[in-house]
N, C-alpha and C positions, 0 to 999 in steps of 0.2 A: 389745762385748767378745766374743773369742772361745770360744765353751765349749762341750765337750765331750758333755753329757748332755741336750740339745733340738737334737741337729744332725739332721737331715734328711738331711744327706750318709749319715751312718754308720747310718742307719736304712733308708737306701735301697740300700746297699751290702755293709754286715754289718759286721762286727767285724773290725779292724784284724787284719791277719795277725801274728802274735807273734816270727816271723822277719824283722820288719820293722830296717832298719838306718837310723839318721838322724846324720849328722853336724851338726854343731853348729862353725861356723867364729865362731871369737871374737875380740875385741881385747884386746891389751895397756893399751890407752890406756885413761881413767876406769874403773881395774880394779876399783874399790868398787862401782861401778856394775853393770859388766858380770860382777861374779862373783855377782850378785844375780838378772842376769836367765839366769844359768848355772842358778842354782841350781835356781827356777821353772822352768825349760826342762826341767831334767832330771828334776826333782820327780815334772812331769806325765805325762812320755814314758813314767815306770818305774810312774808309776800306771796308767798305760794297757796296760802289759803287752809295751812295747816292751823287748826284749833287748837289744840291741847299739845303743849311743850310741858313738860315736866325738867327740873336742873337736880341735879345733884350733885354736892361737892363732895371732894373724898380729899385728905390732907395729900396726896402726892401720885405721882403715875401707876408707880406700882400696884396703888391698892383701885384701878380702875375695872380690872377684870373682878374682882371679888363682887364691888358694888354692881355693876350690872347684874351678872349672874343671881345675887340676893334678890335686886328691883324683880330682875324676871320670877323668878321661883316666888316672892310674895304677889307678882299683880298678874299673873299667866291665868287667870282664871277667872278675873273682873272684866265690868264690859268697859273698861280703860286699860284695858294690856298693852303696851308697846308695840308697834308695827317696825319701828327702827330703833337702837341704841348709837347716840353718837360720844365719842370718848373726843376730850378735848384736853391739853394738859401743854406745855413746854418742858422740856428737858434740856438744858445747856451743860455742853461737854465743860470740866472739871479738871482739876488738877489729876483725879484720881479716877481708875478703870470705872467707878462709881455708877457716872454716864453709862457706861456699855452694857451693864450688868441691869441697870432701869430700864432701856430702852428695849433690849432683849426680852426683859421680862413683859413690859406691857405687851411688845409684839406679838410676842409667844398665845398672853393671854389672851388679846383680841381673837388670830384666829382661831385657837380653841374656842371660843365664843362662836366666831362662824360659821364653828364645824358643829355645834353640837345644838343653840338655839336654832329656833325655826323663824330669826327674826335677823336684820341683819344687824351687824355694829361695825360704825365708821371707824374708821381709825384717824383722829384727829389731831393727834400728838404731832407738834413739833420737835423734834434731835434737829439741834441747831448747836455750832458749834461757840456761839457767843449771841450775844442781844442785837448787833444790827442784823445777823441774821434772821434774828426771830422777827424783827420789826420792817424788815421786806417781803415778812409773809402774811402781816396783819394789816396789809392797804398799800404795800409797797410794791416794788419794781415785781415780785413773785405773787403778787394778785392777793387774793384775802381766803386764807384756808379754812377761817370757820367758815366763811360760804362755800366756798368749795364740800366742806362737807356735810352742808347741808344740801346742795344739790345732789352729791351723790346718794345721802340718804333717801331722797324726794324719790331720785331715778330708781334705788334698791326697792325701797316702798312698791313702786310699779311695776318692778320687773317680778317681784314675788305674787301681787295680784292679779297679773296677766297671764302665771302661771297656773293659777286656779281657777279660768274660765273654759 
């Protein structure tokens, strides 16, 4: 699990800059879900002392690499550009290969995302294969992954500023 207060990252780095800006791209889809791992995402960002969260929703996982990539290319030039992208979404396996061909895809997209901005993005997606597994990962026995990826976002944030000193 990812956390915050024995990272080694933020110890070797310093403490998050407080002008940090982190977008947060969301799905409409399993929105009980996904308004759970919002909540955790953003819970931890403000406990961290990050300022500016921006959300965005997008109707489904698939279309989460698209919205980032557009958010970057319109605010990559303002003095609110994103320091981190977090994608948050559930995917529950289906009757139909449906599941595999989504999750595939967002995967795909995120790391081309990694590979090509110079910011990071989390990958926040739940592939669960039913809802109690999604709801052992939004405060359950599997810890709470929109925090989780809001620490790693926090840690990515550092570890690209510590690069630049």
């Amino acid at each position: 699990m990812a956390e915050i207060a024995n990272s080694r990252l933020l110890k070797k780095t310093g403490v998050l800059k407080k002008d940090a800006c982190v977008v947060i791209v969301r799905t409409e889809w399993n929105a009980a879900t996904v308004d759970e791992l919002e909540k955790g995402c953003v819970k931890k960002l403000s406990a961290s002392g990050v300022r500016k969260v921006d959300v965005v929703v997008v109707p489904g996982a698939f279309e989460i690499p698209f919205a980032i990539r557009t958010y970057w290319d319109k605010k990559r030039n303002s003095k609110n550009k994103p320091d981190a992208f977090i994608a948050l979404g559930c995917v529950l396996r289906g009757d139909t290969p449906h599941f595999d061909y989504v999750c595939k895809a967002v995967t795909d997209g995120v790391v081309q995302l990694n590979m090509t901005l110079p910011v990071p993005t989390i990958f926040g997606v739940l592939t669960v294969d039913n809802q109690l597994q999604a709801d052992e990962r939004i405060g359950g026995k599997h810890g709470h992954k929109g925090e989780e990826a809001a620490a790693t976002a926090l840690k990515m944030i550092s570890f690209s500023r510590g690069l630049k000193k």
